[in-house]
DSSP file (Angstrom, degrees, kcal/mol; ACC not computed):
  #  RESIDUE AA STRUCTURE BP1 BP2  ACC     N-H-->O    O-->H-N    N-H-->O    O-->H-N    TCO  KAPPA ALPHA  PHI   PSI    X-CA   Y-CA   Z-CA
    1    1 A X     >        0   0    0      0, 0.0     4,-1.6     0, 0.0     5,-0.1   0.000 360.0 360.0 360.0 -45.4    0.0    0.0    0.0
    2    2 A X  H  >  +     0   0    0      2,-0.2     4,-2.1     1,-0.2     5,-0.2   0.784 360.0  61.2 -65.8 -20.6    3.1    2.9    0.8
    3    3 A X  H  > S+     0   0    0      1,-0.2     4,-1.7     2,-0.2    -1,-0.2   0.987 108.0  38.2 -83.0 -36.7    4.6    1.6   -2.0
    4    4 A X  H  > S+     0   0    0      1,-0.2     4,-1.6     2,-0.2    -2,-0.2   0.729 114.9  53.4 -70.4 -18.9    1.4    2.7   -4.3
    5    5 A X  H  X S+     0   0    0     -4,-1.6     4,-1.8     2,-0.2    -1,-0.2   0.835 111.3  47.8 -51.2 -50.4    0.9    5.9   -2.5
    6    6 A X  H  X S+     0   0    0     -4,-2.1     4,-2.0     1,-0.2     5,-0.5   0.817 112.3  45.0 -66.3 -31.9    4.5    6.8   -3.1
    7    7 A X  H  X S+     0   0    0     -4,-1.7     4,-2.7     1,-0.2    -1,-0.2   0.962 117.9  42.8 -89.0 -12.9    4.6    6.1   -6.4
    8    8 A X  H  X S+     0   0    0     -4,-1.6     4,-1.2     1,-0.2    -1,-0.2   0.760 115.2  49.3 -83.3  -2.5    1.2    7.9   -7.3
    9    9 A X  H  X S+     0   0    0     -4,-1.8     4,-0.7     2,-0.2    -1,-0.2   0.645 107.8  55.8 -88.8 -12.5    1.9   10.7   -5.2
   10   10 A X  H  X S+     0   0    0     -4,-2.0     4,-1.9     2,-0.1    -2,-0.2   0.823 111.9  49.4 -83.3 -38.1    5.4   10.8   -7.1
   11   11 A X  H  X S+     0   0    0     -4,-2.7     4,-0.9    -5,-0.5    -2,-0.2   0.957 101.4  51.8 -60.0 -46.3    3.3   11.0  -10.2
   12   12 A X  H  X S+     0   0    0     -4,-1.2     4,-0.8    -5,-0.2    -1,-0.2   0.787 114.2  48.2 -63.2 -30.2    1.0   13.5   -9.6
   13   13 A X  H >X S+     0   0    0     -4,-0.7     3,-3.0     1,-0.2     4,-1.6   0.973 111.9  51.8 -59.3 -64.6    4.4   15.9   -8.6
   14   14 A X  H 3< S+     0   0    0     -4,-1.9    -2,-0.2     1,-0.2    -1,-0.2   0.344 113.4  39.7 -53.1 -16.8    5.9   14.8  -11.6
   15   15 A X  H 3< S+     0   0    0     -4,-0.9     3,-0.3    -5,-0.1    -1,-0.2   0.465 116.8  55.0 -78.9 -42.4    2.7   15.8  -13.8
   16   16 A X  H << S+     0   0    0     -3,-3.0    -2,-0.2    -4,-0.8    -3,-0.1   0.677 123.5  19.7 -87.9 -15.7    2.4   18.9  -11.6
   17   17 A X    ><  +     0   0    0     -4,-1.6     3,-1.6     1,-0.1    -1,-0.2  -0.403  66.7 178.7-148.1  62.6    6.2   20.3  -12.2
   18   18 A X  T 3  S+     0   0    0      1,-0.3     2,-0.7    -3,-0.3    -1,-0.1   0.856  85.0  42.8 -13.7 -69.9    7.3   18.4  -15.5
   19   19 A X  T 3  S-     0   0    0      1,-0.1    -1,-0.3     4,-0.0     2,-0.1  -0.428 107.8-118.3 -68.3  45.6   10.8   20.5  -15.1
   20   20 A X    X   +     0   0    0     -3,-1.6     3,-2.9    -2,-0.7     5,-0.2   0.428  55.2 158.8  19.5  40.2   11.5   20.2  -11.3
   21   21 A X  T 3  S+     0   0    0      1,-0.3    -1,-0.2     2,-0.1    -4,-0.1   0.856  74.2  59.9 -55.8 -43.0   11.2   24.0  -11.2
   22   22 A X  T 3  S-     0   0    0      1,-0.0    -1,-0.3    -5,-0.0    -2,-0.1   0.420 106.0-134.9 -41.7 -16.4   10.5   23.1   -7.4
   23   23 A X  S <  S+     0   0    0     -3,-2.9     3,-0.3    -4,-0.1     4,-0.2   0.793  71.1 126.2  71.1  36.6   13.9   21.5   -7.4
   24   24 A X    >>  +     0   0    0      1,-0.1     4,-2.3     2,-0.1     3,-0.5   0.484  36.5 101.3-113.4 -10.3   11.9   18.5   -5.5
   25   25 A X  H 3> S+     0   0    0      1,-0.2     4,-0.6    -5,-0.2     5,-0.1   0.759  80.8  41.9 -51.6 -32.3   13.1   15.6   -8.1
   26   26 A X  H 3> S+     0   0    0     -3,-0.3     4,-1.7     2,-0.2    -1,-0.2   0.864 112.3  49.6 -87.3 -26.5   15.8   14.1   -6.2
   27   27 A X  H <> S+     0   0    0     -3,-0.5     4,-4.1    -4,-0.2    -2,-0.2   0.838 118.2  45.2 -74.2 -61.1   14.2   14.0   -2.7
   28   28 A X  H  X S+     0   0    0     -4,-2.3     4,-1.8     2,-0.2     5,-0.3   0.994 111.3  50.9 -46.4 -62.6   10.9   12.4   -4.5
   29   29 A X  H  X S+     0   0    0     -4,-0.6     4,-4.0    -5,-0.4    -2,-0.2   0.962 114.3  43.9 -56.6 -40.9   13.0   10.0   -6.6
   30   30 A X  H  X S+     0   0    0     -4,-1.7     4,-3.1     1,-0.2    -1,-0.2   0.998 112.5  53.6 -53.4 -47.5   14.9    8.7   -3.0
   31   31 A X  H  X S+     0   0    0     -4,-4.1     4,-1.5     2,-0.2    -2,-0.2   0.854 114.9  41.3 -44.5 -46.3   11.6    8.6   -1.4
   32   32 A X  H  X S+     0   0    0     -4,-1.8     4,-4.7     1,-0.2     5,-0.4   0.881 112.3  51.2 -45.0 -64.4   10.4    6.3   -4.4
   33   33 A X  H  X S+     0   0    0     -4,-4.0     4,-2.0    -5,-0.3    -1,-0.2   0.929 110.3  44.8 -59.4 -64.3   13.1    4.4   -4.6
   34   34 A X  H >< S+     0   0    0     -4,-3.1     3,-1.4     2,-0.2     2,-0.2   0.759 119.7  54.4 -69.4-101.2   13.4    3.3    0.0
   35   35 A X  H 3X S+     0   0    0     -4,-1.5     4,-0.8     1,-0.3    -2,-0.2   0.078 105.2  39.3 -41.7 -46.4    9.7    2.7   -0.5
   36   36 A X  H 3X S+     0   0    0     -4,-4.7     4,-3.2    -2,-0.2     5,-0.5   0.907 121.3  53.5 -65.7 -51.5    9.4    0.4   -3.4
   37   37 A X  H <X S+     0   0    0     -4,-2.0     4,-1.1    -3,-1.4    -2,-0.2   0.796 108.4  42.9 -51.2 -53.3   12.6   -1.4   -1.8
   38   38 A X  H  >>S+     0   0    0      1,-0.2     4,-3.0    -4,-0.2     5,-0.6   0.878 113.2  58.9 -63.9 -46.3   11.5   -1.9    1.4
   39   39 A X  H  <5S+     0   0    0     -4,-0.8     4,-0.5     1,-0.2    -2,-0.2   0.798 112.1  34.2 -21.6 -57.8    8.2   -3.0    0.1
   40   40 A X  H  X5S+     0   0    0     -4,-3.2     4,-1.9     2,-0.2    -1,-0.2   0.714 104.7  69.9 -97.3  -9.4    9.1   -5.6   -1.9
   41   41 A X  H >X5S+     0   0    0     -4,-1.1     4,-1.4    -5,-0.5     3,-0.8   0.977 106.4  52.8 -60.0 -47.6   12.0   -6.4    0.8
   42   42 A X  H 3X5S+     0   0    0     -4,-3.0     4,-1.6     1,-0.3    -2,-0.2   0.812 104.5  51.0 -33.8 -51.1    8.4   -7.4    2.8
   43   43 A X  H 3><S+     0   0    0     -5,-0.6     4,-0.6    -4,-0.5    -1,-0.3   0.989 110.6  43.2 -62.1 -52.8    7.0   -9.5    0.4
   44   44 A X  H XX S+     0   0    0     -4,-1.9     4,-2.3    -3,-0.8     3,-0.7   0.859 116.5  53.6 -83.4  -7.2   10.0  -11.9   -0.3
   45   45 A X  H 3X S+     0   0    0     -4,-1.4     4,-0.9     1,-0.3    -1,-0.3   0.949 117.3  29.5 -85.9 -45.2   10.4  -12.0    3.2
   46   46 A X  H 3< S+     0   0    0     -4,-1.6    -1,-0.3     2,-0.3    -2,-0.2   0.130 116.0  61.0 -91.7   4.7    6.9  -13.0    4.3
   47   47 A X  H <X S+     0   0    0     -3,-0.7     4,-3.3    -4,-0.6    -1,-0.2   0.558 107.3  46.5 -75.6 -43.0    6.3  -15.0    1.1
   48   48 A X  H  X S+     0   0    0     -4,-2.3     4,-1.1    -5,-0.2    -2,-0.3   0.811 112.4  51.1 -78.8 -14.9    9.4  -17.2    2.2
   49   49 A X  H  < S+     0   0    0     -4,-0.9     3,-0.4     2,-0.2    -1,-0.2   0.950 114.8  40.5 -72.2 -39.4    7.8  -17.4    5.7
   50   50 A X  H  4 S+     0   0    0      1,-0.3    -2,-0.2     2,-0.1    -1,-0.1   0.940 125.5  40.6 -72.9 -44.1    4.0  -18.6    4.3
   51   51 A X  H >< S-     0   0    0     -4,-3.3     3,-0.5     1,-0.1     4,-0.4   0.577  94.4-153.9-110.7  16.0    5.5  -20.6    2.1
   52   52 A X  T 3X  -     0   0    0     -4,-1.1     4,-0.8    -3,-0.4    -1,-0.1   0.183  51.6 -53.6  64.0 178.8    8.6  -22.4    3.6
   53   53 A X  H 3> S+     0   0    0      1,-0.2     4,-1.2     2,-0.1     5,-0.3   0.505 106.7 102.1 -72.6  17.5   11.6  -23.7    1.9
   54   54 A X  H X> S+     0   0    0     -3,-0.5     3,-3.9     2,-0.2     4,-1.3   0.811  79.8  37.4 -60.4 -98.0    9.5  -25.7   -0.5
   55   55 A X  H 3> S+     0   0    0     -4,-0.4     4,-0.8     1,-0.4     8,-0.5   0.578 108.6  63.4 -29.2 -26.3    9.5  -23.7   -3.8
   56   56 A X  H 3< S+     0   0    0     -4,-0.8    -1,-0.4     1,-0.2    -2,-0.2   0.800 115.0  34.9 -88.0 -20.6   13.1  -22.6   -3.4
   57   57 A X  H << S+     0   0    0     -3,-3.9    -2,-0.2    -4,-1.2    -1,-0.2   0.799 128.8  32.4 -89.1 -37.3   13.9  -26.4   -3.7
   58   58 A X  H  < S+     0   0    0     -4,-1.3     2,-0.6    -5,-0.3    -3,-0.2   0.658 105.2  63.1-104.4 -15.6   11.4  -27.5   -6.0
   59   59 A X     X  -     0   0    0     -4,-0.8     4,-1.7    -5,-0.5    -1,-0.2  -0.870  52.9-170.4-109.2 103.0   10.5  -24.8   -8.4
   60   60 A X  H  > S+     0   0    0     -2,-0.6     4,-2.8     2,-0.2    -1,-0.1   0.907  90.4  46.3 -70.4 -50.5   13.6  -24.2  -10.4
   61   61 A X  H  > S+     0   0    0      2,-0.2     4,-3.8     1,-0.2     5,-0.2   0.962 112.2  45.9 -43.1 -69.4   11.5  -21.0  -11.8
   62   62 A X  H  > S+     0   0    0      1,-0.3     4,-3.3     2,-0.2     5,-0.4   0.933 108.7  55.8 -50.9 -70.8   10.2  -19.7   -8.7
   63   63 A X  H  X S+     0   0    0     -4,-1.7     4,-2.9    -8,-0.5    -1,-0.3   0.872 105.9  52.8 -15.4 -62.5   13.6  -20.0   -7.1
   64   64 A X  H  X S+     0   0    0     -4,-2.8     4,-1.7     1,-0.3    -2,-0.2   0.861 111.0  49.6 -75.8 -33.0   15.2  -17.8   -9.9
   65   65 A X  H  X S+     0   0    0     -4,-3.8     4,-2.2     2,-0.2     5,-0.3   0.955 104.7  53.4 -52.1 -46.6   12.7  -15.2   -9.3
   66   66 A X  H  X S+     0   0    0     -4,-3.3     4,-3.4    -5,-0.2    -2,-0.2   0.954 118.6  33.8 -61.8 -56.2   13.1  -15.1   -6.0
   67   67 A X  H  X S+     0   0    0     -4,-2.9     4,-1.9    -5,-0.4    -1,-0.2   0.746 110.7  60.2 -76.9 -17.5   17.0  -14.5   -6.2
   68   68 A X  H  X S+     0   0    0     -4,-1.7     4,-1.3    -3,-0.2     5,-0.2   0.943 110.6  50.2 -64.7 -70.0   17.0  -12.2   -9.6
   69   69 A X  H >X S+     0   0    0     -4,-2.2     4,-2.6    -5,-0.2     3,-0.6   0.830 116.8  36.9 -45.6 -47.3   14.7  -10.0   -7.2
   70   70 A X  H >X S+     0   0    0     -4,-3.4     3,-2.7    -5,-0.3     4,-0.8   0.884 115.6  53.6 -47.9 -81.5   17.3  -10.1   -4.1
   71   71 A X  H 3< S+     0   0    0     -4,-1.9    -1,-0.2     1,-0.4    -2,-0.2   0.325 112.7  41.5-109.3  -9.9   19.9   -9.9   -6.1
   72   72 A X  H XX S+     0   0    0     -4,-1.3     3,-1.6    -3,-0.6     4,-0.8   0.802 106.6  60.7 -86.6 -30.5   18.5   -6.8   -7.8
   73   73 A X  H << S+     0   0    0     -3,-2.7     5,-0.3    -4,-2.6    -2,-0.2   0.604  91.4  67.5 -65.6 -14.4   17.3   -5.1   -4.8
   74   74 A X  T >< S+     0   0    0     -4,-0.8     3,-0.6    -5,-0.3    -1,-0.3   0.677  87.9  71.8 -82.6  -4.9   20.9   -5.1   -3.4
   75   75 A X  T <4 S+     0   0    0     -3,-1.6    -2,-0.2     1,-0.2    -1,-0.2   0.885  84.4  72.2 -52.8 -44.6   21.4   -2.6   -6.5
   76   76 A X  T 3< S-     0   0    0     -4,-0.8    -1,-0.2     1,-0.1     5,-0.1   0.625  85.6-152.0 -45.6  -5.7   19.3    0.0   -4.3
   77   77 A X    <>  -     0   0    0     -3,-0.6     4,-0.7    -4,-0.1     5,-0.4   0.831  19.0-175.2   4.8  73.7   21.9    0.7   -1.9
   78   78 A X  H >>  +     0   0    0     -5,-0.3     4,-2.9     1,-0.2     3,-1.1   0.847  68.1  56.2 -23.8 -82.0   19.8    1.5    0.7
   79   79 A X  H 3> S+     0   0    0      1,-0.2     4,-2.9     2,-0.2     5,-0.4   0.981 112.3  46.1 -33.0 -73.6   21.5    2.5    3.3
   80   80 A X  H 3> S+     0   0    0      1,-0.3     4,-0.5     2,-0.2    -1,-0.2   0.620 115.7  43.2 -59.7 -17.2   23.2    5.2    1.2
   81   81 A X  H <X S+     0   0    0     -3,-1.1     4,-3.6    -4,-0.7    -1,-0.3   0.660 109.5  57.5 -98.1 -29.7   20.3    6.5   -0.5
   82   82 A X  H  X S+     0   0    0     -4,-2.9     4,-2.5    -5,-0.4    -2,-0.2   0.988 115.7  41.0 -41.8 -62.5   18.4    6.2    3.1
   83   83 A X  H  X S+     0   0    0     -4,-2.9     4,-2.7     2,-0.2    -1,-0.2   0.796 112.2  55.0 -56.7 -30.8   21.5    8.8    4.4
   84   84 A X  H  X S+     0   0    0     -4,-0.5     4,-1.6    -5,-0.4    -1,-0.2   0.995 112.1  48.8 -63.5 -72.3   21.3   10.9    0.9
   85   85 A X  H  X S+     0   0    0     -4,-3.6     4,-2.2     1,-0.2     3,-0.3   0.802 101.3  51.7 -43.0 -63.6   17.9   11.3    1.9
   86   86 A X  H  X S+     0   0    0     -4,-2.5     4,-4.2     2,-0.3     5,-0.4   0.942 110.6  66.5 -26.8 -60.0   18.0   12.4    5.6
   87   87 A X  H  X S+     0   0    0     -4,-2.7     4,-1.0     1,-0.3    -2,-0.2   0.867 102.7  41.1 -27.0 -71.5   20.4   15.0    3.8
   88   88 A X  H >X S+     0   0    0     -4,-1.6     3,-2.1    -3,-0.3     4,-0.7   0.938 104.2  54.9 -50.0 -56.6   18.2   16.3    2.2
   89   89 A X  H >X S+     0   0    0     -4,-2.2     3,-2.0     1,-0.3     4,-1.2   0.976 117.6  52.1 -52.7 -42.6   14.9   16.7    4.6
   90   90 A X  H 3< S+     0   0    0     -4,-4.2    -1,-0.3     1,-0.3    -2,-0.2   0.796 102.6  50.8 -71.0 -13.6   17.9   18.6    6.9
   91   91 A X  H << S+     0   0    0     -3,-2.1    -1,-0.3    -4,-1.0    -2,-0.2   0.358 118.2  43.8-102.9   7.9   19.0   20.9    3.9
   92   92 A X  H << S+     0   0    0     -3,-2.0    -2,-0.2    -4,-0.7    -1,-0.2   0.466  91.1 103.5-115.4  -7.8   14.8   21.7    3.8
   93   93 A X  S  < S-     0   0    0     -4,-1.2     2,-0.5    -5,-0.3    -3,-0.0  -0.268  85.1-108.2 -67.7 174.6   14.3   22.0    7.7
   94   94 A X    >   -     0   0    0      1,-0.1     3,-1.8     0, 0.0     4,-0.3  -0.846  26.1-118.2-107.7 149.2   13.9   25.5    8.8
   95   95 A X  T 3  S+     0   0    0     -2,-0.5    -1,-0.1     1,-0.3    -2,-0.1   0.542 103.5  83.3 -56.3 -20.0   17.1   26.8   10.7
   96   96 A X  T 3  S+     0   0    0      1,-0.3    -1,-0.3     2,-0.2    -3,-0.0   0.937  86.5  50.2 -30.8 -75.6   15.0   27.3   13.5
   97   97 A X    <         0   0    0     -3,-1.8    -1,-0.3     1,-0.2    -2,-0.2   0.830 360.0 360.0 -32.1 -43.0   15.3   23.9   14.5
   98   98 A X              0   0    0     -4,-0.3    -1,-0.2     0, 0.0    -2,-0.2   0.667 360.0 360.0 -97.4 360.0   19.3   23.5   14.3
């Protein structure tokens, strides 16, 4: 559900300032980006719980999904985009705060 929120609320920016005249593109795109990740990190994780080691042993298909998708989600670098991000929401607080 966050993951479809994110990405239609990322649409509707993206509709509403074609150019990023808001400068808001990169902060959206991180947002996108730890949101789908985590998202689907949830799935394999509670897909492998429900369904046990079964499939990964017996479904040569299923199996290769399962690990193309890990093995693509370790592209995200998480962490680092996680920290990128924080960067940003502090270069938008007001100064007040610090």
């Amino acid at each position: 559900m966050a993951g479809r929120c994110v990405l239609e609320t990322a649409a509707r920016e993206i509709d509403a300032d074609p150019d990023d005249a808001g400068g808001s593109a990169r902060r959206r795109a991180l947002q996108v980006r730890a949101t789908i990740e985590a998202g689907a990190a949830e799935v394999i994780d509670l897909v492998g719980r429900a369904l046990g080691p079964g499939p990964l042993c017996s479904d040569r298909g299923y199996a290769r999904r399962v690990a193309d998708l890990g093995f693509y989600l370790r592209h995200s670098h998480v962490e680092n985009d996680l920290e990128a991000l924080a960067g940003v929401v502090l270069d938008d607080l007001d100064p007040f705060w610090w």
